[in-house]
Wavefront OBJ file of the C-alpha trace (Angstrom):
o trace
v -1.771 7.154 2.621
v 1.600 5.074 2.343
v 1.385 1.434 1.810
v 3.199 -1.975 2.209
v 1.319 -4.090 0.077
v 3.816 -6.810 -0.442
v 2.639 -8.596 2.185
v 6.539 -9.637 2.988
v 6.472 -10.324 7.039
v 8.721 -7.178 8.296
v 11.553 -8.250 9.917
v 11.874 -4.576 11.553
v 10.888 -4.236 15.435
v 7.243 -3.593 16.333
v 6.617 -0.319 15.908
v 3.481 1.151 15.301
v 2.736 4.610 16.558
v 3.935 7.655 14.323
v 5.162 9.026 17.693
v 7.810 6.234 18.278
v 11.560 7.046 18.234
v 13.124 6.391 14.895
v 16.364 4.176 14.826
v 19.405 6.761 15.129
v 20.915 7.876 11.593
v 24.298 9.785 11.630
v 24.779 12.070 9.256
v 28.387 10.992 8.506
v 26.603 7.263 7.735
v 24.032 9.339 4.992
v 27.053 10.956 3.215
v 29.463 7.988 3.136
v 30.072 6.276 -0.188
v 30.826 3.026 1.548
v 28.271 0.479 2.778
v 27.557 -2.991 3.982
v 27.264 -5.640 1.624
v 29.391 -4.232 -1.307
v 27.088 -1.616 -2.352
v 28.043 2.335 -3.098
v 25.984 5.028 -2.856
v 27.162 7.379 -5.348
v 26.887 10.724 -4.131
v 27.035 12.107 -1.057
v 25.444 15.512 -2.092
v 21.564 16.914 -2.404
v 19.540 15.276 -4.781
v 19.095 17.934 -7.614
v 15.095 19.364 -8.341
v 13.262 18.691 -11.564
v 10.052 19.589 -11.727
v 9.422 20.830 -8.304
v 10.508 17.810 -6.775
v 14.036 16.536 -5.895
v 14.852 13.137 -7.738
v 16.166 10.184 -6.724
v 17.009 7.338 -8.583
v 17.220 3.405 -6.558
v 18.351 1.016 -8.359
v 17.564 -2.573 -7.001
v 21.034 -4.742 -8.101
v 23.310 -7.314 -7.858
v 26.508 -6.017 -6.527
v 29.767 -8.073 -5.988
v 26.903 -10.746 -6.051
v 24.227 -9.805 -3.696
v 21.178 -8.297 -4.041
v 21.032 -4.310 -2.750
v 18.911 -1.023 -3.354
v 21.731 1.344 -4.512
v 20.311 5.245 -4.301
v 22.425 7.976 -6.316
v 21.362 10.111 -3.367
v 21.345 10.178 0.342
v 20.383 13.491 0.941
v 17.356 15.594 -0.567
v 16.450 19.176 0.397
v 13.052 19.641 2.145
v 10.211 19.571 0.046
v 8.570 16.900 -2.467
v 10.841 14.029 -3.213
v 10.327 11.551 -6.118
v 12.020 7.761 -5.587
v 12.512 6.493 -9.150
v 12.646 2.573 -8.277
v 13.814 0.340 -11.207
v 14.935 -3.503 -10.607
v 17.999 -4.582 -13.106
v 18.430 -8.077 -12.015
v 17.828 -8.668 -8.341
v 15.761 -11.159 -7.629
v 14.996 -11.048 -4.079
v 13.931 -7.147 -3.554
v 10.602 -6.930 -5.212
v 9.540 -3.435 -3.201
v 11.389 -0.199 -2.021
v 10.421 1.753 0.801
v 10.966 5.041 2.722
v 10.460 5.120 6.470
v 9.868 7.603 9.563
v 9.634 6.394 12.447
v 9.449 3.016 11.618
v 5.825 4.387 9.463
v 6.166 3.935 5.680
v 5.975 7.363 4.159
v 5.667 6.019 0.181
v 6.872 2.538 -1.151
v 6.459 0.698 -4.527
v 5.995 -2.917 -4.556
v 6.111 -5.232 -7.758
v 9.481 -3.978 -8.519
v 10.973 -6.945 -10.736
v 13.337 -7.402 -13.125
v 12.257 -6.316 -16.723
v 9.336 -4.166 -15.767
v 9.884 -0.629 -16.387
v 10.894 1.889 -13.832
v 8.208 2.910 -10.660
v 8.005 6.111 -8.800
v 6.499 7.793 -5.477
v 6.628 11.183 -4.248
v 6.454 12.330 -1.274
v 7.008 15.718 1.107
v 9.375 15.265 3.391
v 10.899 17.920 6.388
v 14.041 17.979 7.871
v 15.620 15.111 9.434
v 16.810 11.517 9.433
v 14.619 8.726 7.382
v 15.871 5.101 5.784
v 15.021 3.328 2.476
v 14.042 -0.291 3.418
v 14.096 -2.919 0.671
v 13.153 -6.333 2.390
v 14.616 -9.021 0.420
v 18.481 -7.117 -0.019
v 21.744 -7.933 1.709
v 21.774 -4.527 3.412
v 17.839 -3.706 3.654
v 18.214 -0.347 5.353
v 19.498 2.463 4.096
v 20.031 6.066 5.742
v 18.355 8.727 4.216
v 18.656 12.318 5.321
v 16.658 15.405 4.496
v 17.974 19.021 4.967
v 16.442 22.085 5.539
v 12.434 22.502 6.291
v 9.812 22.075 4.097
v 7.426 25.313 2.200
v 4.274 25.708 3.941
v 1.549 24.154 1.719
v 0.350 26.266 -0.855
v -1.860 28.840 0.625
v -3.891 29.751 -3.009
v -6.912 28.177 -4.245
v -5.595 24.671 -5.023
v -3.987 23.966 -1.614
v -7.483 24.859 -0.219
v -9.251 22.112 -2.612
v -5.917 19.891 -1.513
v -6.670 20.406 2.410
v -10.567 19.741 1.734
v -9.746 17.038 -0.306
v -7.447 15.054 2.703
v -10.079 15.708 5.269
v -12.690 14.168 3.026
v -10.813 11.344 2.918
v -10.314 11.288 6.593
v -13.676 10.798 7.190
v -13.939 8.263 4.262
v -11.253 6.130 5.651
v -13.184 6.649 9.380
v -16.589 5.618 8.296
v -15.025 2.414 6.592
v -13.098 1.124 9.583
v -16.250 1.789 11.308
v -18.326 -0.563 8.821
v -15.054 -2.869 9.268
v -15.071 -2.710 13.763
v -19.054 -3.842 12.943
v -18.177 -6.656 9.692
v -15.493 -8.130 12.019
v -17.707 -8.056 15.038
v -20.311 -10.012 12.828
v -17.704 -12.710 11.684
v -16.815 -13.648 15.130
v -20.003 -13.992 16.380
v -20.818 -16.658 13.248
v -17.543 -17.996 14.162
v -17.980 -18.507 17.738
v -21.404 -19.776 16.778
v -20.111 -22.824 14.846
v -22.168 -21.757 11.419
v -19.864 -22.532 8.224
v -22.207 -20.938 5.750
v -23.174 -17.769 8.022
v -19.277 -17.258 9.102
v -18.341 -17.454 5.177
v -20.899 -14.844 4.390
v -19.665 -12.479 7.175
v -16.149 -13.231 6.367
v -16.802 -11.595 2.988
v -18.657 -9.405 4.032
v -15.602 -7.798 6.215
v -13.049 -8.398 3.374
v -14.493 -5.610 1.290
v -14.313 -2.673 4.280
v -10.536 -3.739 4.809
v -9.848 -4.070 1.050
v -11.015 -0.195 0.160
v -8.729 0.763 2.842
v -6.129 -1.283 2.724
v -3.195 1.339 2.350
v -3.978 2.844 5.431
v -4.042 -0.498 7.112
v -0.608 -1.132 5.277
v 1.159 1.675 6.854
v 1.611 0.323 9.988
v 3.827 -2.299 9.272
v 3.477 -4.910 12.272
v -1.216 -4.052 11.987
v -1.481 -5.172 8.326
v 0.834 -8.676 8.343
v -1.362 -9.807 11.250
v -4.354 -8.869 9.847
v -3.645 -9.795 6.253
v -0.448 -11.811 5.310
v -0.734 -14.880 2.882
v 0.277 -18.526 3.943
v 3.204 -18.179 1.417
v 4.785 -15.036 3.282
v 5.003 -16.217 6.593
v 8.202 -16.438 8.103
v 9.246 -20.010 9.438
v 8.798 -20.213 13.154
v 6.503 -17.253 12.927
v 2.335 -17.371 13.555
v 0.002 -17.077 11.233
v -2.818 -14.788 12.249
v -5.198 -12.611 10.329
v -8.354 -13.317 7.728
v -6.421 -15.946 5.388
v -6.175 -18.525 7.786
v -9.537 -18.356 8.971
v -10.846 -18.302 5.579
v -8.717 -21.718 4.944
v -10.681 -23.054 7.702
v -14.280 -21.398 6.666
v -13.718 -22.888 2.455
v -11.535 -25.331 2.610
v -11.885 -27.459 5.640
v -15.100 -25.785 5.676
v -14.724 -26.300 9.543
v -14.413 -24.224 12.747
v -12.010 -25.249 15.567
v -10.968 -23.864 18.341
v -8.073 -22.424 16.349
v -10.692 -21.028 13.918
v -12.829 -18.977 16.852
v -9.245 -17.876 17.890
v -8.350 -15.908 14.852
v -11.523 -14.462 14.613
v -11.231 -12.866 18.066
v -7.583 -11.460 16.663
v -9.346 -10.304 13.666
v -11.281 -8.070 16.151
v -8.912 -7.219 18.562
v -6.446 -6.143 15.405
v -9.189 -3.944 13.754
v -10.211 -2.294 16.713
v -6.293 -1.439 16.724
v -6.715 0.178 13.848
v -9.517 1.763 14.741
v -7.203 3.801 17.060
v -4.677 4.070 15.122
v -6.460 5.454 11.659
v -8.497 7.451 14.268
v -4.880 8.996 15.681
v -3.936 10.342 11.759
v -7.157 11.795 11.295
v -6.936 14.029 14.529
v -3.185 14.922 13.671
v -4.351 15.445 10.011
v -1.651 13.286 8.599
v -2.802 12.578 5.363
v -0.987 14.624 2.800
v -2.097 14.409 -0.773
v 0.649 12.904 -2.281
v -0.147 10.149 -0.126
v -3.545 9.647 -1.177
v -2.378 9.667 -4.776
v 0.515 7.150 -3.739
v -2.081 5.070 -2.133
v -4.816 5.151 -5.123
v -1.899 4.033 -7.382
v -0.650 1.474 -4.409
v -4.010 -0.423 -4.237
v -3.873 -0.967 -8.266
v -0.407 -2.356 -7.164
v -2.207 -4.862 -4.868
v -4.782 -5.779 -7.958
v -1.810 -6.679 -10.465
v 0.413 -8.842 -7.304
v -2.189 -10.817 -5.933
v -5.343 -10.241 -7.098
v -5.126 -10.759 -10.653
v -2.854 -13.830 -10.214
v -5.634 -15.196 -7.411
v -3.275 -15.034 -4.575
v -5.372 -12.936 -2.211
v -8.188 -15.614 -1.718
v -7.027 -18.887 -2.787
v -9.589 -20.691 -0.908
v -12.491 -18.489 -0.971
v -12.027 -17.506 -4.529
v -12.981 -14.001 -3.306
v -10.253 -12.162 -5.403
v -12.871 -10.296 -7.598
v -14.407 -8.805 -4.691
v -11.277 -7.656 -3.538
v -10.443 -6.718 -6.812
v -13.450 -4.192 -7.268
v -12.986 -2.971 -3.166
v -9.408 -2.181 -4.174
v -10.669 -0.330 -7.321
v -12.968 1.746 -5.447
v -10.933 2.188 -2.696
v -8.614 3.895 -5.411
v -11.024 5.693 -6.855
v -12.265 7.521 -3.722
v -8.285 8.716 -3.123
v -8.588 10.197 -6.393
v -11.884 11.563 -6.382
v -11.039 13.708 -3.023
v -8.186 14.827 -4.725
v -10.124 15.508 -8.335
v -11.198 19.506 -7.961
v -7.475 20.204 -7.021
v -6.403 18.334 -9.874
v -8.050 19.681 -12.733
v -6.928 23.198 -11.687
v -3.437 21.403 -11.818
v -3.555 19.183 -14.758
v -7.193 19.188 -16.494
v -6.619 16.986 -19.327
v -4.761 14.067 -17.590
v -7.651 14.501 -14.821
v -10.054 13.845 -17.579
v -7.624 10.758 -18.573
v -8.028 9.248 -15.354
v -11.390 9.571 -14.793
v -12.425 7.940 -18.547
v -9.973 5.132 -17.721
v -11.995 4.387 -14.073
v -15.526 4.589 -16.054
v -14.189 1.996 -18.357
v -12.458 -0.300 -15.838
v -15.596 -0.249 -13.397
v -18.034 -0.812 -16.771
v -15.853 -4.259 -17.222
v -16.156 -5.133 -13.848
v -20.109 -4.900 -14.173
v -19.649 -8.067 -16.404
v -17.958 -9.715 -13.034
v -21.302 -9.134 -10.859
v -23.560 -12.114 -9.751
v -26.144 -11.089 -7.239
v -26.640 -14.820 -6.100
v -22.346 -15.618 -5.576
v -20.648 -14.667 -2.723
v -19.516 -11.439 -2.052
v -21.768 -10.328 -5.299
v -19.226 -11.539 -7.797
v -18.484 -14.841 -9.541
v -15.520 -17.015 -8.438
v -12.396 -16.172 -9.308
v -11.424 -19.812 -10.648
v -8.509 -21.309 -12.709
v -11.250 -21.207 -15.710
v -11.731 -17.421 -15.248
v -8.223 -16.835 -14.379
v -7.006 -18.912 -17.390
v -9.219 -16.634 -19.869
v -9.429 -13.379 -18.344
v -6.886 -12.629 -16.107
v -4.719 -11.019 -19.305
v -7.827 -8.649 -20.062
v -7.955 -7.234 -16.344
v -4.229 -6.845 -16.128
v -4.218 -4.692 -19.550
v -6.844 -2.964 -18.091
v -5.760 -2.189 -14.752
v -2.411 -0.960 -16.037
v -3.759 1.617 -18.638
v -5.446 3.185 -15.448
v -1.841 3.096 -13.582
v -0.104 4.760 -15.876
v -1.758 7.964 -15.471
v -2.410 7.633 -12.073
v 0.697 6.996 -11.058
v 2.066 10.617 -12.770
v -0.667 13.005 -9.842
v 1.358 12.146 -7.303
v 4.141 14.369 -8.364
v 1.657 16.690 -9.688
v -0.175 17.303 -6.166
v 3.344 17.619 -4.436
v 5.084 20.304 -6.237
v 2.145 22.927 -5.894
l 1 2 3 4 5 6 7 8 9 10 11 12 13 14 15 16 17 18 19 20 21 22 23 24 25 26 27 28 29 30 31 32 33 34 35 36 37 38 39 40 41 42 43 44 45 46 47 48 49 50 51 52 53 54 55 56 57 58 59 60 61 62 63 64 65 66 67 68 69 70 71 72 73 74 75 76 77 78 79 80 81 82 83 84 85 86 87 88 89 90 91 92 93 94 95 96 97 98 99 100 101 102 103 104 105 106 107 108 109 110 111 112 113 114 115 116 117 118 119 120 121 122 123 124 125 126 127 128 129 130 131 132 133 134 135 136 137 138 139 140 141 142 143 144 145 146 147 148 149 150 151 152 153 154 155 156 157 158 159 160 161 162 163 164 165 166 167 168 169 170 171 172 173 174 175 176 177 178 179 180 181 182 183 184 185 186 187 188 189 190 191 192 193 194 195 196 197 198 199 200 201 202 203 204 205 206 207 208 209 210 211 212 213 214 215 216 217 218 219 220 221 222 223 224 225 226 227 228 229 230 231 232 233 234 235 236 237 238 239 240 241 242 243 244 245 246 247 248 249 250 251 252 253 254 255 256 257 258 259 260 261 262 263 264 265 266 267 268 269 270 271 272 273 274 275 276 277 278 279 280 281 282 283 284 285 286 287 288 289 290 291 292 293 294 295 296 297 298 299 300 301 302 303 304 305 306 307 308 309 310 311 312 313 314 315 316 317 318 319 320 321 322 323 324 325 326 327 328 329 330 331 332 333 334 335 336 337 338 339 340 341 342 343 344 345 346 347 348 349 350 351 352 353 354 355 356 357 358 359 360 361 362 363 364 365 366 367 368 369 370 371 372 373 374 375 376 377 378 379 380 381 382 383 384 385 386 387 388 389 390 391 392 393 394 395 396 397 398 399 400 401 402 403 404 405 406 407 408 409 410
């Protein structure tokens, strides 16, 4: 379940499908110490193995004055690889990713100066893959793999692992199923010219898309036209997706032609990822490390733009995202939960006490008669509790962020 949460309008070329050709990587470019833009990698050899997994550190730089990801690897052996992302002083790259085929196998977002170091794991085979960090003088980076991955544990835990993904599967399926109907409902207020009936459907769809929003986030051209913020898009470029049309629906509290427009985009752009979420589930490409990257992703999204009231600056919807993006988490971990506490019983236990008490704070959130079943998330409530749900959403992180590792190395 990779993500791309930063929102950040990808300058790559459209490319959706897993089954795409990846840009060509020569080997001689992955062992090279040299590189555009001033920056070294370090070492040309395999990454060495701790704990099951082979590490790499990126660090995100100035170097020679620009901005770069610098990795002290550009080769790994098959297997699980952990990306230890840390930011000294570049203030331009706030994410690091790893792609295949133009699909974003793991990526941490939020990576800024002065916060401590981030990690993602994931299983990688053979062949020829690139660390993208939008925002850096040189933003791709070869990044080869050698060898072929171990067969997934065949003992008890990679059973509950396996069971685990294809729960999910069918989680993710019956929410972009509920999201194909929400979206169908929103245009059909739209189209109808009803403010208060297209503002109720419009939050109505935002909390399918928010529980799933890694998945949606993986396809890196799907998710900025669905979901990208007035103060990402590029100059020149079109802005598309839910944000605008909620500008229209609770600010101008008006519907134009423009409005009934991006509504019908809204569909059209769900039902491709309908198709597309529909396409991993039949080539079972979750793995678990990428549900665990994922549950730790969408607390990601809660700190960047929730918390901060980003997300929904005109509907004030942010708690409602906040709470789909906590439960969307939560269901990750759950389907991974009986593998886990074979693995590791007492940080299971952790992360499971740490989701009873954030979801027991967000009861005190709920109003039945608000929109979306939560109050507003206005300047007053941001001004007095947005340091309370930050504290809390990062003592659940912490843990969380450690089973990715854990479910890899098996």
């Amino acid at each position: 379940m990779p993500t791309l949460s930063s929102r950040t309008f990808r300058s790559a070329a459209p490319a959706v499908l897993a089954g795409m050709a990846v840009l060509a990587l020569s080997l001689t470019a992955c062992g090279s110490a040299a590189v555009s833009g001033g920056a070294d990698i370090s070492n040309g050899d395999a990454a060495p193995v701790s704990n099951g997994a082979a590490q790499i550190a990126v660090s995100v730089e100035k170097v020679e004055g620009e901005d770069q990801c610098v990795p002290d690897f550009a080769s790994a052996p098959a297997g699980p690889v952990t990306f230890n992302v840390s930011n000294k002083n570049a203030s331009s790259v706030s994410e690091v990713e790893l792609l295949s085929d133009k699909r974003i196998l793991g990526e941490r977002e939020n990576v800024i100066p002065g916060l401590k170091a981030v990690s993602f794991t994931v299983t990688l085979t053979g062949g020829n893959y690139q660390l993208y960090c939008p925002g850096a003088t040189t933003e791709y980076k070869p990044f080869t793999v050698t060898g072929a991955a171990a067969d997934s544990a065949s003992n008890g835990i990679g059973d509950l692992l396996k069971e685990g993904t294809d729960g999910y599967a069918n989680y993710v399926s019956g929410q972009v199923d509920s999201l194909v109907v929400a979206v169908a409902a929103l245009r059909k207020a739209v189209d109808s010219g009803d403010v208060p009936a297209s503002q109720r459907a419009y939050a109505d769809a935002r909390s399918f898309f928010e529980r799933i929003e890694p998945v949606a986030e993986s396809f890196p051209d799907l998710d900025p036209a669905l979901d990208l913020r007035v103060a990402d898009v590029e100059p020149g470029s079109k802005w598309t997706g839910f944000h605008p049309l909620e500008r229209d629906l609770f600010e101008a509290k008006a519907i134009t032609a423009g409005s009934k427009a991006l509504a019908a985009g809204i569909v059209k752009n769900v039902g491709t990822l309908k198709t597309l979420s529909a396409e991993l589930e039949s080539d079972a490409a979750y793995q678990p490390e990428e549900l665990a990257n994922g549950a730790s992703g969408l607390l990601e999204e809660v700190q960047s733009s929730k918390i901060t009231g980003e997300e929904e600056a005109y509907s004030k919807l942010d708690l409602l995202d906040f709470a789909a993006n906590i439960e969307g988490s939560q269901q990750a971990f759950e389907y991974l939960k009986p593998a886990l506490v074979e693995i590791d019983a007492t940080l299971t236990q952790q992360i499971s006490s740490k989701f009873d008490t954030v979801n027991a704070a967000l009861e005190g959130y709920k109003d039945p008669a608000a929109l979306g079943g939560y109050k507003a998330y206005t300047d007053e409530l941001k001004a007095t509790d947005a340091a309370k749900l930050t504290a809390l959403i990062q003592s659940l992180q912490a843990p969380l962020a450690r089973i990715a590792e854990k479910v890899a190395t098996v």
